[in-house]
PATOR-861986 format. One line per 8 residues: number of its first residue (from 1); for each residue z, y negated, x of C-alpha. Coordinates in steps of 0.05 Angstrom, whole numbers, m for minus. Layout:
REM residues N
NUM = Z:Y:X ~ ...
//
This chain:
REM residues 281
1 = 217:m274:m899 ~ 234:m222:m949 ~ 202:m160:m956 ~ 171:m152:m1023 ~ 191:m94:m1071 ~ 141:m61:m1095 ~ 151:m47:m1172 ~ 85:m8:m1174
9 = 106:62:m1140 ~ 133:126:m1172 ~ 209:129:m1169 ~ 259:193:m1192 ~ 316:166:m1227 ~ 366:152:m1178 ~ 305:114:m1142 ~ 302:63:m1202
17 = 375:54:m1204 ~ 374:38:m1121 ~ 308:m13:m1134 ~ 352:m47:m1190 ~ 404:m59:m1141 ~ 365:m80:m1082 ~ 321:m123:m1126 ~ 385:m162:m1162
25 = 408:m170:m1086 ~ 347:m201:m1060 ~ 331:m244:m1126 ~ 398:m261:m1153 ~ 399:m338:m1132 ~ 324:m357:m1146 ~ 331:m314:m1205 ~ 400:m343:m1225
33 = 372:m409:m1210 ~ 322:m400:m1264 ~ 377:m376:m1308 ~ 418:m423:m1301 ~ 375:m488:m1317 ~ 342:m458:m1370 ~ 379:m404:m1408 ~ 444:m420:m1392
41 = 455:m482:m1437 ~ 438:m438:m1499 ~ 472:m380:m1474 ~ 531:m435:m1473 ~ 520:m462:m1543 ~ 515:m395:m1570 ~ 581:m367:m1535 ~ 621:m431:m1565
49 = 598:m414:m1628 ~ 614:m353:m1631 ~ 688:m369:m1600 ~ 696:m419:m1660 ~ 686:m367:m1702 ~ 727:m316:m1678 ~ 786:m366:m1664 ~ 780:m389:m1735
57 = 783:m314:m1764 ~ 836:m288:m1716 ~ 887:m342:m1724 ~ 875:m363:m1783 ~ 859:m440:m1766 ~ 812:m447:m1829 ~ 861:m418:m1878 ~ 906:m478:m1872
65 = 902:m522:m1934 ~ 844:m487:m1951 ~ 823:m449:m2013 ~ 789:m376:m1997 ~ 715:m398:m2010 ~ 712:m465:m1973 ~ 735:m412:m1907 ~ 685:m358:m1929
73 = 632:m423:m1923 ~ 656:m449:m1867 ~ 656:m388:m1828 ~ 591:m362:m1857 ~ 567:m429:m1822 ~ 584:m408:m1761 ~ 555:m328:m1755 ~ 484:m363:m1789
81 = 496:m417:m1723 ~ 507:m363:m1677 ~ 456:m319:m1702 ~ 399:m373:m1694 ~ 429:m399:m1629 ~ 440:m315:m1604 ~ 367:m303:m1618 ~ 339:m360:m1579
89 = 384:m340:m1517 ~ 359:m274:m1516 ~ 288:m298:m1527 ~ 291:m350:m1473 ~ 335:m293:m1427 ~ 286:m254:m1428 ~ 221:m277:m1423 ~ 258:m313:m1360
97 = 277:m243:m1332 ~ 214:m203:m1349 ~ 173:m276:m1339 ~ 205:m275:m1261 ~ 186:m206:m1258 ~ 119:m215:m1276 ~ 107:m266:m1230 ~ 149:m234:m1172
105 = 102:m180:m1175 ~ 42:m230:m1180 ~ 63:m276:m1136 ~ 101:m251:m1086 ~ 184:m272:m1072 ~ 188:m342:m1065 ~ 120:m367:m1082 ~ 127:m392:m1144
113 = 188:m442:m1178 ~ 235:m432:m1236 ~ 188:m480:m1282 ~ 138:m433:m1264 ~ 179:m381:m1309 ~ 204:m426:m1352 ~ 132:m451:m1372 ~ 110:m362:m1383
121 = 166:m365:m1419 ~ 151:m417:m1472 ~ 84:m393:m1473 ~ 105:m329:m1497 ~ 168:m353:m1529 ~ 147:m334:m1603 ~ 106:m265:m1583 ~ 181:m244:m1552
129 = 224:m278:m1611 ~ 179:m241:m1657 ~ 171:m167:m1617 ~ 261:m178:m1624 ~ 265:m188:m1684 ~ 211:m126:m1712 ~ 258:m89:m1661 ~ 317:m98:m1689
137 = 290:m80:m1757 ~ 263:m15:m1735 ~ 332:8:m1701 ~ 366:m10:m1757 ~ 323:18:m1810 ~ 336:78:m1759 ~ 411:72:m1753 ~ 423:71:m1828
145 = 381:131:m1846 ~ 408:176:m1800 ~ 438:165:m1720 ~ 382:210:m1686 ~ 325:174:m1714 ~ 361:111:m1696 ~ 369:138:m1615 ~ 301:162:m1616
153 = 267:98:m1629 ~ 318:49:m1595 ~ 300:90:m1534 ~ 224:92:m1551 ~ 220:25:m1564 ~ 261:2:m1504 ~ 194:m15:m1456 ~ 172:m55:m1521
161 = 182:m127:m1488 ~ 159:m105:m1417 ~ 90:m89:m1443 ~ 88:m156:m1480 ~ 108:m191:m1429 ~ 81:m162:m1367 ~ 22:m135:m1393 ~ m1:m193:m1436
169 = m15:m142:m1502 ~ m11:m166:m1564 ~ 49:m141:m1609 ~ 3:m72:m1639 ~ m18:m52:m1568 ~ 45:m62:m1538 ~ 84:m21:m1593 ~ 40:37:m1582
177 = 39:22:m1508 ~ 117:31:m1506 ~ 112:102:m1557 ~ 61:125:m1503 ~ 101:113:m1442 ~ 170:131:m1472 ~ 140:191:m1494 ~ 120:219:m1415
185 = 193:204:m1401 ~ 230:206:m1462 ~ 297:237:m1429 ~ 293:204:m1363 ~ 293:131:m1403 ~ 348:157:m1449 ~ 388:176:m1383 ~ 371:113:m1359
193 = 392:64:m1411 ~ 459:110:m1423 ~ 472:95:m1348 ~ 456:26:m1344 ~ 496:6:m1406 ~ 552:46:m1390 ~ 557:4:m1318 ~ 549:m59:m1358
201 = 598:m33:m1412 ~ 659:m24:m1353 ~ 632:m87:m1325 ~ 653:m128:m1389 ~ 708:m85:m1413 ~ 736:m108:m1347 ~ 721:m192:m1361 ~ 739:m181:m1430
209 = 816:m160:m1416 ~ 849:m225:m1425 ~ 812:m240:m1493 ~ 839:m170:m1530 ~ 903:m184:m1491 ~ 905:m257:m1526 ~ 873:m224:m1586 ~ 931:m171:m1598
217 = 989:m226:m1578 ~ 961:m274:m1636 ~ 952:m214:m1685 ~ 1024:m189:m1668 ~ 1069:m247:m1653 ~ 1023:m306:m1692 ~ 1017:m343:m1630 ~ 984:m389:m1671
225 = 986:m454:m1630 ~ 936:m501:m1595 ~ 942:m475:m1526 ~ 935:m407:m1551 ~ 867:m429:m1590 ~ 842:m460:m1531 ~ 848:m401:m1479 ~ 832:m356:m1525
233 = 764:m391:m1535 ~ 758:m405:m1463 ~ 764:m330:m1446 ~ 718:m310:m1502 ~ 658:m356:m1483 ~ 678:m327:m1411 ~ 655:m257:m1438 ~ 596:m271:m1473
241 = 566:m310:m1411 ~ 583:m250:m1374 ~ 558:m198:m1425 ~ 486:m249:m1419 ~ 488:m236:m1341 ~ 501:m160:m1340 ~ 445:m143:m1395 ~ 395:m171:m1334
249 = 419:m92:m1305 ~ 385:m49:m1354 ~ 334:m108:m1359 ~ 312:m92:m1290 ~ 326:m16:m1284 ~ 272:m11:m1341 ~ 215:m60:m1320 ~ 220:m11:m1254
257 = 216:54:m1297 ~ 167:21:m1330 ~ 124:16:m1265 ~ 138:82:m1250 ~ 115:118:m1309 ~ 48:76:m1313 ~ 37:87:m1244 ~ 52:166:m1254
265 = 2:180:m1309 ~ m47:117:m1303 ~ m47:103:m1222 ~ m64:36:m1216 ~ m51:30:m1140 ~ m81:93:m1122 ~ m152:64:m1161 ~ m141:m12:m1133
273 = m143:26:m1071 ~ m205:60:m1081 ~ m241:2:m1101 ~ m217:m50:m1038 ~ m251:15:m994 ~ m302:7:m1039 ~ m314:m71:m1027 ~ m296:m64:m956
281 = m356:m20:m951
//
């Protein structure tokens, strides 16, 4: 039987990172399980999508016999497709990762089944889509004004879904929640996410190799031909698929910081503690 990880401790930095790791080692095949049935056929639809559309705008497939604005429709068509179809992936992705983690912690490894997750996760499907998409406004608003405000809040903001999701808040307390916590550990989480992402960063560059290497050849030498449209594609929904799996890296390094600064300023353990001695006596 495996030994359960307990999320709820207080962890230095390089402590989170090692959790991640051992937790993604214990949990990748129930957890990729769950994945796989129910995120993955989105992820899928989304990743063809957006290969369409970047084979069409690379090689030029749409500009043949067609006037300028039928392509500009036609391949507006496709980023509107793989918008909607990219925001429902990463809805469903994570309220499956943060909906296993919630239930790992509840539960205990191996007690409860992928449509265990999958059913959190529908519950909560429009509480997530709708914490993204505020999200995603705020850094951008943040971006555009100036880049510091736009670091400051993508890293405040980063524990935004955890605290919706694991906590159960509603969309107010858990965007104050997140500004709270952040706040204790503002430069630890920055470190954190700057790590994480730069591991996932390699980790696709690497994946993503043969599509800039068929990328530059069609660019160059107009290797404009079937086969070349069909790799191409292949090797771009390849990377996206990918990109989906690595993201589940900082996913998990931050539910664990998470943890760690709650338990830090708030401990919860330390108090449940207290109160079984209590009841036991």
């Amino acid at each position: 039987m495996e030994k359960l990880i307990d999320f709820k401790k207080d962890r230095e930095f390089g402590d989170v990172l090692n959790a991640t790791f051992v937790f993604i080692k214990q949990n990748y095949k129930p957890l990729g399980k769950t994945l796989l049935i129910y995120a993955s056929p989105f992820i899928i639809m989304s990743a063809i999508v957006y290969a369409f559309f970047n084979v069409s705008m690379y090689t030029g497939m749409l500009g043949s016999g067609l006037n300028v604005f039928n392509m500009i429709g036609q391949m507006s068509s496709y980023a509107f497709l793989y918008i909607l179809l990219a925001l429902t992936s990463y809805t469903i992705f994570n309220g499956l990762v943060y909906g296993y983690i919630k239930l790992y912690n509840d539960k205990g490894f191996g007690n409860f089944e992928p449509v265990d997750v999958w059913q959190f996760t529908l519950k909560n499907f429009f509480a997530i889509l709708g914490a993204q998409i505020v999200f995603a406004l705020i850094i951008t608003v943040g971006f555009i004004l100036i880049l510091i405000p736009g670091i400051y809040l993508t890293v405040s903001l980063s524990l935004l879904l955890i605290a919706l999701i694991v906590e159960g808040k509603g969309f107010g307390d858990a965007f104050s929640r997140t500004f709270l916590l952040t706040h204790k550990r503002w430069w630890w989480t920055f470190l954190l996410l700057l790590v994480t992402y730069i591991i996932i960063m390699v980790f696709n560059y690497i994946f993503a190799i043969p599509t800039i290497i068929l990328q530059s050849t069609i660019m160059m030498h107009g290797g404009n031909t079937e086969t070349y449209k069909m790799i191409y594609g292949f090797f771009l929904v390849l990377s996206q698929i990918v990109s989906y799996i690595s993201y589940t890296i900082p996913m998990v390094a931050l539910a664990f910081h998470y943890f760690s600064i709650v338990e830090s300023i708030e401990q919860p353990s330390l108090h449940n503690e207290i109160e079984n001695i209590g009841n036991e006596m």
